[in-house]
C-alpha positions in Angstrom: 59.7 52.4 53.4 61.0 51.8 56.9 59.4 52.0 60.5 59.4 55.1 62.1 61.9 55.5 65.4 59.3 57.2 67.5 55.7 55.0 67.2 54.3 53.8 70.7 52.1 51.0 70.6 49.2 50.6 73.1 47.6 47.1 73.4 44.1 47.8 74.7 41.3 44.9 75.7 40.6 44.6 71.8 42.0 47.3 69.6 45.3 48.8 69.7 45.9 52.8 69.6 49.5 54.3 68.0 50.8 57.0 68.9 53.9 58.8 66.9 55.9 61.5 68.7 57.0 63.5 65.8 53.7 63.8 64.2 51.6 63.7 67.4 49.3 61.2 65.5 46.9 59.1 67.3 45.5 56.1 65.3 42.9 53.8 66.9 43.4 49.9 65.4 40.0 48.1 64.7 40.5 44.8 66.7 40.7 42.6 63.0 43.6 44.4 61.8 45.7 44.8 65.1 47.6 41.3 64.3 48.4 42.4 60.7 49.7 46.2 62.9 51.6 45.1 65.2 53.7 42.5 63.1 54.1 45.4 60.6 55.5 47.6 63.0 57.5 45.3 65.5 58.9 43.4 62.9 59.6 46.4 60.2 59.0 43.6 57.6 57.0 46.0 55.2 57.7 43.9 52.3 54.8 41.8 52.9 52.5 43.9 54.4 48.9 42.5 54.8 46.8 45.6 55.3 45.1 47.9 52.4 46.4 50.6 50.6 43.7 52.8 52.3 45.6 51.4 55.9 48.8 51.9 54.5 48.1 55.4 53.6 47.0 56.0 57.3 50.0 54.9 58.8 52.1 57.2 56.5 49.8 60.0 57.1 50.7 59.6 60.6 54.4 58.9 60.1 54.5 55.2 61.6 55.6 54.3 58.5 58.0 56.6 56.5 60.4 56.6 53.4 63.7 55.1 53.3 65.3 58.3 52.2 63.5 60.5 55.8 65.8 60.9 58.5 64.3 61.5 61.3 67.2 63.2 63.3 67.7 65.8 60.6 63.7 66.2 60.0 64.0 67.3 63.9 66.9 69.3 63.4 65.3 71.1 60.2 62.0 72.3 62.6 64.0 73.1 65.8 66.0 75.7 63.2 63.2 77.0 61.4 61.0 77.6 64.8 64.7 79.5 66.9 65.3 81.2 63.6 61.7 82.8 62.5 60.4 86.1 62.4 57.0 85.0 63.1 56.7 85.5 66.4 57.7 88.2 69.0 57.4 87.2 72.7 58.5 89.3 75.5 58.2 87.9 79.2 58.1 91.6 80.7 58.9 91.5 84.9 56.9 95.1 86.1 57.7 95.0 89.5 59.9 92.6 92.0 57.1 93.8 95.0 54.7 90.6 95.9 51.5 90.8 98.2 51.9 86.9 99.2 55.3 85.5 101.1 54.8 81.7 99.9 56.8 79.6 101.2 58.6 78.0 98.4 58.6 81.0 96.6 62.7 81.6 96.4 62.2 85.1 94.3 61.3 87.0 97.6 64.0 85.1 99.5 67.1 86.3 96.8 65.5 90.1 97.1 66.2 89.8 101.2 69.3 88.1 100.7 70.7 91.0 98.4 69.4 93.1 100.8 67.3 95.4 98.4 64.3 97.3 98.2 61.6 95.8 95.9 62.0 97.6 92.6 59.6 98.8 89.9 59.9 98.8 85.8 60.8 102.8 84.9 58.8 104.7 83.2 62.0 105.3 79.9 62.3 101.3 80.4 58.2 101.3 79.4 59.0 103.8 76.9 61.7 101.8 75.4 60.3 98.9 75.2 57.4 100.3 73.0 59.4 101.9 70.7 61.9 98.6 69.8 59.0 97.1 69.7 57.4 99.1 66.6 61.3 99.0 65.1 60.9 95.4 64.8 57.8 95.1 63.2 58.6 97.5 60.8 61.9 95.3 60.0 61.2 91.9 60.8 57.3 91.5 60.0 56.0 89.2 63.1 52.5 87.9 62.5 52.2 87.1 66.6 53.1 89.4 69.4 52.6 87.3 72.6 53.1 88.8 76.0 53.6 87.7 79.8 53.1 90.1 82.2 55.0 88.8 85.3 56.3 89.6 88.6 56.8 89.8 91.8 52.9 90.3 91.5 52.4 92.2 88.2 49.1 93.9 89.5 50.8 96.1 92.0 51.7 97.8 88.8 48.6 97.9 86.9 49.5 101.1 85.4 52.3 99.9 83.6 50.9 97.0 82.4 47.8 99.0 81.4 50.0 101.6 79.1 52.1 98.4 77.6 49.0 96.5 76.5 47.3 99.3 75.2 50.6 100.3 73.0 51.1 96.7 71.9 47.5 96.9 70.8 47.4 99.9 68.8 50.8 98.9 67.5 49.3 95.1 66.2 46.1 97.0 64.7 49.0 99.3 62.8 51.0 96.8 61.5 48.0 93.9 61.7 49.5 91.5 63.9 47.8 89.1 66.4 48.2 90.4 69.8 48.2 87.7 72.4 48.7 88.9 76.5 48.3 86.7 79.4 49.1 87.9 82.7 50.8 85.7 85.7 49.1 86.3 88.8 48.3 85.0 92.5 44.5 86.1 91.9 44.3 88.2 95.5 44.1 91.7 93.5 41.7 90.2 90.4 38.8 92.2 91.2 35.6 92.9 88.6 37.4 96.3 88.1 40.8 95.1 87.2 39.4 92.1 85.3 37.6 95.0 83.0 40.9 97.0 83.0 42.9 94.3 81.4 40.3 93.2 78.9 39.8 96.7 77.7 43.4 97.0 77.8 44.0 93.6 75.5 44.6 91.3 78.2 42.2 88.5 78.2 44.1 85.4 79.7 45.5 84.9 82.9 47.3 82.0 84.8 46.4 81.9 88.7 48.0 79.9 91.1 46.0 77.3 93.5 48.2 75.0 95.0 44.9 72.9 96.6 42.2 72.9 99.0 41.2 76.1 101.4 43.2 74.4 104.3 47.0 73.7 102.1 46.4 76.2 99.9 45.6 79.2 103.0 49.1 77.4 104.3 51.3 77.6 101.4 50.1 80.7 100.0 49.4 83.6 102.7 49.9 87.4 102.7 52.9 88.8 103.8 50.3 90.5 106.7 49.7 86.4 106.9 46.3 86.7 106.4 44.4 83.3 104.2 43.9 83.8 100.5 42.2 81.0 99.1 38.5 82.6 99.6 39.4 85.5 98.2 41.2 84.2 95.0 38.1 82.0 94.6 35.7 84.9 94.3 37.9 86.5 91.9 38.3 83.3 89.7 34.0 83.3 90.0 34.1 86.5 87.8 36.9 86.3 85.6 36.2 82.6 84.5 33.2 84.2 82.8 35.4 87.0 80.8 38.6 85.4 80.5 40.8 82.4 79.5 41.5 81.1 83.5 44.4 78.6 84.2 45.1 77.4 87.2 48.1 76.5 88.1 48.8 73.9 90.9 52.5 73.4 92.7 52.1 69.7 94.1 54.5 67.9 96.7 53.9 64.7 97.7 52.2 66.1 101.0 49.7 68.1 98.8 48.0 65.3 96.4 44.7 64.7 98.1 44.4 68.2 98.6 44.7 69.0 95.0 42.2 66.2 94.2 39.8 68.0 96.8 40.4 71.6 94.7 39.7 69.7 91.7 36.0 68.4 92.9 35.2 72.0 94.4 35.8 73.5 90.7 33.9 70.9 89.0 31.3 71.4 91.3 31.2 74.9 90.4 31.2 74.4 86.8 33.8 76.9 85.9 35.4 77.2 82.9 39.2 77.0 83.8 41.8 74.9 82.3 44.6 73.0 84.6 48.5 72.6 84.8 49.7 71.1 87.3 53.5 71.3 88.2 56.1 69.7 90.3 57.4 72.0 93.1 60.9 72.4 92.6 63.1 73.4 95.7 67.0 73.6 94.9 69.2 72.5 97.8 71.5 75.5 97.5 68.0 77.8 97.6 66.6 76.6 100.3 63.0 78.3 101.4 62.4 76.8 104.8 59.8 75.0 102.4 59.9 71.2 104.4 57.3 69.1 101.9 58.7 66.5 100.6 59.5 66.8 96.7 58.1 64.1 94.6 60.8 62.9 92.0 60.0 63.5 88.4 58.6 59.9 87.9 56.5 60.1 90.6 54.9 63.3 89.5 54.7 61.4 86.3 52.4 58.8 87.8 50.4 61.7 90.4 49.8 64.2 86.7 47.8 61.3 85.2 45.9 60.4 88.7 45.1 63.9 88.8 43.9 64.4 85.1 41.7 61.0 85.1 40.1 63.3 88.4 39.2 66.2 85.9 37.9 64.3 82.8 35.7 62.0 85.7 34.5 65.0 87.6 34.3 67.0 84.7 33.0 65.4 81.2 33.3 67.9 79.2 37.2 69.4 79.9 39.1 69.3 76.5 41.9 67.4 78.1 44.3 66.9 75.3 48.2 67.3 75.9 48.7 66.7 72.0 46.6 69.2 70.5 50.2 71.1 69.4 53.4 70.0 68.4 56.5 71.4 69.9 59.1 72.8 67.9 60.5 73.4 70.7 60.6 72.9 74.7 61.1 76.1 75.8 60.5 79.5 74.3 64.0 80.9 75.6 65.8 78.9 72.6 64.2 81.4 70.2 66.3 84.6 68.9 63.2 86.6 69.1 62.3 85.7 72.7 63.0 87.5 75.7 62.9 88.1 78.9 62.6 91.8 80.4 63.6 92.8 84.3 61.8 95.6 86.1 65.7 97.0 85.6 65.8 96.9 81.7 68.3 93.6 82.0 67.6 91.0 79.6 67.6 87.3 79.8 66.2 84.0 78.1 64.8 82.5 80.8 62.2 83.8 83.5 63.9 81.6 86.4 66.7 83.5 85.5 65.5 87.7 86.8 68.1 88.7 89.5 70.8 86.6 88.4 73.3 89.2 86.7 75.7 86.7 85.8 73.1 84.9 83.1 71.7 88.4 81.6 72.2 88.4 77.8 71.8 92.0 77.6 70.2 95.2 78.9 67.7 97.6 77.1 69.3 101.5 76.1 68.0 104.0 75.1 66.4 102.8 72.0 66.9 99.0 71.7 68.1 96.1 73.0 72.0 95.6 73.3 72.8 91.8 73.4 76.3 90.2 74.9 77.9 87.2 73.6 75.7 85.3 76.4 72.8 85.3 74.0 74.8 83.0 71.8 74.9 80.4 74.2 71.1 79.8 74.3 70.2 80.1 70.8 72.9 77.3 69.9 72.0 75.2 71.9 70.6 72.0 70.9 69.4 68.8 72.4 71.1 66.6 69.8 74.2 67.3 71.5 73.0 65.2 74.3 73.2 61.3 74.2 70.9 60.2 76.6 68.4 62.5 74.3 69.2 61.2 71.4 68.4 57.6 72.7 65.0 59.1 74.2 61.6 58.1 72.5 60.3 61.4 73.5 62.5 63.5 72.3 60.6 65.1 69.1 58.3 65.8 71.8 60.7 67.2 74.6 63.5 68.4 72.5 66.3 68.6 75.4 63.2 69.3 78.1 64.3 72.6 80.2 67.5 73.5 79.4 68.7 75.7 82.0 71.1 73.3 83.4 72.2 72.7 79.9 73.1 76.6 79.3 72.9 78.3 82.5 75.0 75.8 84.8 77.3 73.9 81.7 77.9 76.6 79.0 77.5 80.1 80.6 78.8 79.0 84.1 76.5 81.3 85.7 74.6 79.4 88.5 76.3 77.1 91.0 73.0 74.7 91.6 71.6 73.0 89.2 67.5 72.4 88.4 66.5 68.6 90.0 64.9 67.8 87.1 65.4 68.5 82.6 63.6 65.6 81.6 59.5 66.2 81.0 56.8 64.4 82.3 55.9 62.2 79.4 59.2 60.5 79.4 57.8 58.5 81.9 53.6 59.0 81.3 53.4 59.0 77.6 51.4 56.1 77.1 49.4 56.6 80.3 48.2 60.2 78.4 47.7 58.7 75.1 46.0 56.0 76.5 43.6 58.6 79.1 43.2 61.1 76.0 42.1 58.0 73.6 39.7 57.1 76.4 37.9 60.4 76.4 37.5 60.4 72.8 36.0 56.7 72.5 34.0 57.5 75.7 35.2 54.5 77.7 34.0 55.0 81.3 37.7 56.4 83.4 
């Protein structure tokens, strides 16, 4: 037996919690056995291991202890291949329209539409068509057991109609062939009315992710109409009804001007006592792209630091939020590494990643008549992997980040298509990951935050 690469070990007042990155196993130490623990695993002398068999067992179980024989590296390698490579999912990220109701200020999707000088376009009705129809071709050949879907845009409401007549033949397709039908739709929230929450739960559409980027006053500056009216109240009322008859995230862009107001948008949901889970995100403004947006960008450490200031707000102003970042491993980072994965413009082009929509020079493909035709581009994601990458292969996080986003990895480095690169690849928990553990194991014994 030998330690494993990826334990973390966090020395609390009396007991001791591990954490393995690979397994995603938390293990609280009683205080009586965190001596024998911790010279077990700093030490790696397992030879003369003091704890019980019934111990032992645990911290196999979890992985902190493995056989000789397991290597890690090509464990990792095995369950990256086997999650790119299956047939078990299906996910299409489907753009309906490039048209938005909001001009936010970061937003740089509006800004490459004006710059190419183009009239907002819509997805066609043979595109809609098409995409049905491959759709039932691979389940008849491939077998998926999932079908997940992001509706996206522009603002993917302004085409409710399309989106209403995908759902519905992705439903009746998934009764057909009996597979799980999963659609969320990305939204700003302004058009979420009672009558268009109904429409998307009767068509199959039951969770959406709506973007709140802080209190009324930030939030009414960041994110306005392009009439530049306020949208915060509005969005609000929305979010009162379909927290009640959907799965509601709310999605928060934060710059290191926006932190207290996020904290203030925190307390006015708890005080509500919605139902609505959180993500919060790092705006990310590329030199090269520039949006007039003037906030100043936190780097990715100090986001690191403000995400678990900002979750110890939700679990103290709300007891009962099922804050757990671990509740899943992850085969994989990003979805776009996947050979069934896909992202689908309003134009029928095909990409792997949804930052990627416009750019012509990254498309993998483009849907014809009746399927999807793939370019040699598409090879360039799906080989791609993080062990390439020293500085990854030196990372304790890795099992957990698996090469983090990869777009400057593929898009900038192998396909040549972008001349600015992303400011940050790296995740969050490179530089948080005991703070979470540590909050998450908190919550669970109950200790006061």
């Amino acid at each position: 037996m030998k330690i494993s690469r990826y334990n973390q070990l966090i020395e609390k007042d009396n007991y001791l919690i591990l954490f393995n990155s690979i397994s995603n196993a938390i293990l609280y130490v009683e205080p009586n056995k965190v001596k024998e623990v911790k010279e077990v695993l700093e030490s790696g002398n397992i030879e003369e291991i003091k704890l019980s068999d019934e111990d032992i067992e645990k911290l196999k179980k979890g992985l902190y202890i493995i056989p000789d024989e397991f290597d890690e590296i090509t464990y990792l390698k095995m369950r990256l291949n086997n999650y790119k490579y299956s047939d078990r999912f299906l996910r299409y990220t489907i753009s309906l329209t490039e048209e938005c109701n909001f001009s936010c200020v970061y937003c740089y999707q509006q800004m490459l539409i004006t710059l190419m000088d183009k009239k907002p376009a819509k997805i066609a009705k043979n595109i809609v068509n098409t995409i049905l129809n491959m759709t039932e071709k691979r389940f008849e050949e491939e077998h998926p057991k999932v079908l997940s879907i992001t509706f996206y845009g522009g603002e993917p409401l302004l085409a409710l109609d399309e989106l209403e007549t995908l759902s519905k033949g992705f439903e009746e397709m998934c009764k057909k062939f009996e597979v799980k039908y999963e659609a969320n739709v990305v939204t700003n929230g302004y058009l979420l009315t009672h009558d268009i929450v109904n429409r998307l739960l009767n068509c199959g559409v039951n969770s959406v992710i709506i973007t709140i980027d802080g209190d009324k006053t930030l939030h009414d500056k960041y994110r306005k109409t392009k009439s530049d009216k306020p949208t915060f109240d509005k969005i609000m009322e929305n979010i009162n009804y379909a927290q009640d008859k959907m799965y509601v995230t709310i999605r928060t862009n934060i710059s290191k001007n926006s932190i207290e107001n996020v904290k203030k948008m925190i307390k006015i949901l708890a005080e509500k006592g919605w139902r609505v889970d959180f993500d919060f995100q790092p705006v990310e403004v590329v030199e090269e792209l520039s949006t007039g947006f003037n906030d100043e960008m936190l780097t990715l450490r100090e986001f690191a630091n403000v995400e678990v200031e900002l979750y110890k707000e939700v679990i103290t102003l709300i007891p009962d939020y099922p804050f757990n970042p671990f509740r899943r491993l992850r085969m994989a980072r990003c979805d776009a590494l996947c050979k069934n994965s896909c992202v689908i413009d309003v134009d029928g082009s095909i990409y792997k990643c949804w930052g990627e929509i416009g750019n012509k020079f990254s498309s993998v493909g483009k849907i014809t008549k009746e399927d999807i035709e793939l370019n040699h581009k598409f090879e360039k994601w799906i080989t791609y992997e993080p062990f390439e990458d020293q500085k990854c292969m030196e990372c304790s996080v890795l099992p957990m980040c698996m090469g983090g986003c990869v777009f400057n990895a593929v898009v900038v480095d192998r396909l040549n298509s972008s001349p600015w690169r992303k400011p940050y690849t790296c995740i969050p928990l490179k530089y948080n990951l005991k703070e979470m553990v540590s909050l998450l194991s908190d919550k669970k014994l109950g200790v006061k935050i």
